[in-house]
C-alpha positions in Angstrom: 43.6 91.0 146.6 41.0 93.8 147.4 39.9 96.5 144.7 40.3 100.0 145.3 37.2 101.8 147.2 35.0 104.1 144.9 35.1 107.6 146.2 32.2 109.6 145.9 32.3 113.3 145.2 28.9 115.3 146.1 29.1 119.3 145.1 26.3 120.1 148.4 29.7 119.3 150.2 31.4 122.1 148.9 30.7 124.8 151.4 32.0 128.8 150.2 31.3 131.2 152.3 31.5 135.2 152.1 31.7 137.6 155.4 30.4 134.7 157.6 27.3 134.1 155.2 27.1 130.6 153.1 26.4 130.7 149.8 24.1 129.0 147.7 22.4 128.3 144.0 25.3 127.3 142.3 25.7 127.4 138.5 26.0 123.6 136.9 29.4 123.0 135.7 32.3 124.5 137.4 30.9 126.7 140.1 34.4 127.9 141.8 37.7 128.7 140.3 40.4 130.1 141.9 43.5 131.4 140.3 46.8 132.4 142.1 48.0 135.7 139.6 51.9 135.6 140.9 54.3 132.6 140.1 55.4 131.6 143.6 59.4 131.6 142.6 60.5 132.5 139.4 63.4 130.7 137.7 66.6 132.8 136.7 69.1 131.1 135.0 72.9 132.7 134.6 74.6 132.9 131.1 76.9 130.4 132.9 73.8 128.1 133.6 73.5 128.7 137.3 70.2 128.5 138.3 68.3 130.9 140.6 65.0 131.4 141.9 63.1 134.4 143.6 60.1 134.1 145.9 57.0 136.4 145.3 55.7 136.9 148.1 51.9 137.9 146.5 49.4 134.8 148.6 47.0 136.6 146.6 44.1 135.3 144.6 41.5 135.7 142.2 38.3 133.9 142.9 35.0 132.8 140.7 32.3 131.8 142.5 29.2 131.4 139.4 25.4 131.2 140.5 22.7 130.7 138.9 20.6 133.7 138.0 17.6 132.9 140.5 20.5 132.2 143.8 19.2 134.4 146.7 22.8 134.9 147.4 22.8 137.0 144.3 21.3 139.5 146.3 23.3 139.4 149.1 26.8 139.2 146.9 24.8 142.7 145.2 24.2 144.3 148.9 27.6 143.6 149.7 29.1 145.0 146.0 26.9 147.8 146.8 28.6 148.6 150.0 31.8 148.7 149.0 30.9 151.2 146.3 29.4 153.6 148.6 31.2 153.3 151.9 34.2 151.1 151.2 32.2 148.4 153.8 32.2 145.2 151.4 35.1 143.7 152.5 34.7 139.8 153.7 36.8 136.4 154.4 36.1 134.5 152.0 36.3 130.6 152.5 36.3 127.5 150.7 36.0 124.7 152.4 35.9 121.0 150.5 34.0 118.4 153.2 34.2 115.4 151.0 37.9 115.8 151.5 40.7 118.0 153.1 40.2 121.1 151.2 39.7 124.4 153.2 41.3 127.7 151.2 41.0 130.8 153.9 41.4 134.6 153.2 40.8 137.1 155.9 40.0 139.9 153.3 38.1 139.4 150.1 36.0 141.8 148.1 34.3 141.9 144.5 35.9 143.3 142.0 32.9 144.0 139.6 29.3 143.6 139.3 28.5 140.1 137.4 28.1 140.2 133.7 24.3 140.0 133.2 22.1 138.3 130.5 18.4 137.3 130.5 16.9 135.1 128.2 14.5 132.4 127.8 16.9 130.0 129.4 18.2 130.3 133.1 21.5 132.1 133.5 24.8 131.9 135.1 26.3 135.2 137.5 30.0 134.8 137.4 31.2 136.8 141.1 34.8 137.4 140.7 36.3 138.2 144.6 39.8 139.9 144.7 41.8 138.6 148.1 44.6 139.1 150.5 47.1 137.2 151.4 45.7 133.7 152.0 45.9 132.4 155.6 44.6 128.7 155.0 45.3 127.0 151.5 45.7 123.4 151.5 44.1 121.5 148.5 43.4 118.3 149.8 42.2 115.1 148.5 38.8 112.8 149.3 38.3 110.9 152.2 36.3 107.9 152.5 
């Protein structure tokens, strides 16, 4: 009987980028999160107990991406905030893409929301980049490969 083969999970295999540009100096601990705001059906149930569902049709998401305070890409998630505020030019695909595994997440339109909360200290610190999207073209949340 064989064993199960260990998989191995390595984060420098996680590759986001942001209008074509890679990012780098990622916080340690969770470094992406995405969220999906809209239920994709919600449930409606008749007095008689007949069940129903309705399909949103918002692909939309709300994306994390956290760096560490001394990332270079800082800069260039700032330039890019920075042109949106002034010419409405910030506007990006955003992708995730998982290369230990099958993950790759896709959307043709992303932008930031907000400038990162912002704290110095005597410690390093984390900038928290939170991307608003469009409708998402590639979304499949895979597992790990060999």
């Amino acid at each position: 009987m064989s064993s199960p083969i260990a998989k191995t999970y390595d984060p420098k295999k996680v590759v986001i980028t942001f209008a074509g540009i890679p990012l780098s100096g990622f916080a340690d601990g969770t470094f992406i999160q995405v969220t999906q705001p809209a239920q994709r059906f919600t449930k409606h149930v008749g007095a008689d107990g007949e069940v129903a569902r309705a399909r949103s049709n918002d692909d939309t998401h709300e994306v994390t991406i956290t760096l560490l305070q001394t990332s270079l890409s800082n800069t260039y998630l700032s330039q890019m905030a920075e042109a949106d505020r002034i010419s409405n030019l910030g506007i990006g695909s955003l992708q995730i893409t998982d290369l230990n595994g099958t993950t790759l997440r896709l959307w043709p339109q992303a932008w930031i929301r907000q400038d990162p909360e912002m704290q110095d200290g005597k410690e390093i610190s984390d900038r928290a980049w939170i991307f608003d999207t469009s409708q998402v073209a590639e979304n499949a949340i895979g597992g790990q490969i060999l």
